[in-house]
C-alpha positions in Angstrom: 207.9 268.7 -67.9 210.4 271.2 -66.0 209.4 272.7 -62.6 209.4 276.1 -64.7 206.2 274.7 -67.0 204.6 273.2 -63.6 204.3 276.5 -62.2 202.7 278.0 -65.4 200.4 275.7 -64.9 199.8 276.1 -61.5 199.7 280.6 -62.3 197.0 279.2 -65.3 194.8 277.3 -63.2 194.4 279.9 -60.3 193.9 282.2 -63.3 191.2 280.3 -64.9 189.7 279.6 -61.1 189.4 283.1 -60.6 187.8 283.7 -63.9 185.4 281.4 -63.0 184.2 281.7 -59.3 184.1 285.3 -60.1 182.2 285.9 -63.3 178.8 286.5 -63.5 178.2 285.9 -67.7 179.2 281.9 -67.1 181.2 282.4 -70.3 183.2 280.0 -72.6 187.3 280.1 -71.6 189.2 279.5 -75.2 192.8 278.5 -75.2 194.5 279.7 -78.2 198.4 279.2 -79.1 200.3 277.7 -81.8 199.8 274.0 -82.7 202.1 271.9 -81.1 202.2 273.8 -77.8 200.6 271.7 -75.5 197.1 273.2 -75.2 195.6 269.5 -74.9 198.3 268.3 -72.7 197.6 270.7 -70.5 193.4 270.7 -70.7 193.9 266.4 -70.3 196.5 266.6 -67.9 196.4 269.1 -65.9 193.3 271.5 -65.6 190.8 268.6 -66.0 192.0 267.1 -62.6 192.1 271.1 -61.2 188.8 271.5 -61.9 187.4 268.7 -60.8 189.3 268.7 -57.4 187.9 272.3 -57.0 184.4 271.0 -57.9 183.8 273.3 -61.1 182.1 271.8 -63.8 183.8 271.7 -67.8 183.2 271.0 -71.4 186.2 270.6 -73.5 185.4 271.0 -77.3 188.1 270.6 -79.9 187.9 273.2 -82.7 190.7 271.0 -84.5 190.7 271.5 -88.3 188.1 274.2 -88.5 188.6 276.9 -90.6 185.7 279.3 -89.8 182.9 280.0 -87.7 
């Protein structure tokens, strides 16, 4: 990981705080991106620890391999 992808993260994670201590519809966050981009790596590595340090509750589901709705 580079200091460059570290601050993404960091940019993402305020993001996805703000999104979250400020909406009032308690709606789903979905990650979309290519496979291969580190989507996971990030949720498992990263925003997982983030959100439990900031004391915000998470479900990760895994739409791996589904086609449709």
């Amino acid at each position: 990981m580079t200091e460059d992808t570290s601050m993404c993260y960091e940019e993402l994670n305020q993001h996805i705080y703000r999104y979250l201590t400020g909406n009032k519809t308690k709606s789903a966050i979905m990650l979309t991106a290519p496979w291969g981009t580190g989507k996971s790596y990030y949720i498992k590595n990263n925003l997982i620890k983030f959100l439990e340090e900031n004391k915000l509750s998470y479900v990760m589901v895994s739409a791996y391999g589904i086609s449709s709705i």
